[in-house]
N, C-alpha and C positions, 0 to 999 in steps of 0.2 A: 653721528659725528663725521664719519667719512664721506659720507654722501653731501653735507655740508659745507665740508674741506674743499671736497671735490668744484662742488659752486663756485665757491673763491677761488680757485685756480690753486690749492694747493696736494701737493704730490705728496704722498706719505712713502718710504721705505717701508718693510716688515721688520726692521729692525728698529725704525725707529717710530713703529706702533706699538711694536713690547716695549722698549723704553715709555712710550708713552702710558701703556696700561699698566706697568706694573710703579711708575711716581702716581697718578692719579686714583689707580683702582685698586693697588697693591696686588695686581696678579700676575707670577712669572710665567711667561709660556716662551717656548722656543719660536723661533722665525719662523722655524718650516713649518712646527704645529699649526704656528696662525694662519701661514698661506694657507695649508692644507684645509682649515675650518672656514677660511674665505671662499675658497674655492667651491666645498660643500653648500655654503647660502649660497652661493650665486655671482660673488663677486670674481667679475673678468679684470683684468690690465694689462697693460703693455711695456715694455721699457723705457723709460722717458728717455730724451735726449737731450746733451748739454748742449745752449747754443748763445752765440753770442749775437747773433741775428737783430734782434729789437734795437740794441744798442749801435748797431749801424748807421755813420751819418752819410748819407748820399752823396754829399757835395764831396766827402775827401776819399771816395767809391772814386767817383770820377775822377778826380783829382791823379789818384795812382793808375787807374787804368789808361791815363792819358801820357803819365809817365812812361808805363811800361812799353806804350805804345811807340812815342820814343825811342827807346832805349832800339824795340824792334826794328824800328827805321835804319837805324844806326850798326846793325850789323848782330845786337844779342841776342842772344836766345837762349830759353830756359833750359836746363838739364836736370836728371835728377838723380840723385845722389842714390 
């Protein structure tokens, strides 16, 4: 099933594979148990990252850095707080 998940591009938590095995399979085990029992087959992972990235539209990318550009012209500059 994970290895399948994984095909489709889906990311599982360990919290929400207990959840997931214990509605389906009715077995409780803790988080870190599972990790821990993944880890012994074999299974590696990483930290996924949230990103809003895909959803980027080019044209209004440009749009603001053209702005900003501007603004730069003009005498602003960024600071940070």
């Amino acid at each position: 099933m994970l290895d399948e998940s994984a095909r489709q591009g889906r990311t599982w938590t360990a919290a929400a594979l207990c959840d997931w095995l214990a509605e389906e399979r009715g077995v409780r085990v803790s988080a870190a148990w599972l990790t821990e029992l993944l880890h012994r087959d074999g299974f590696r992972w990483k930290r996924t990252r949230d990103t809003l990235r895909h959803k980027a539209d080019p044209v209004l990318q440009q749009a603001a850095r053209a702005q900003l550009e501007d603004l730069r012209l003009c005498g602003w500059t960024c600071t940070r707080a």
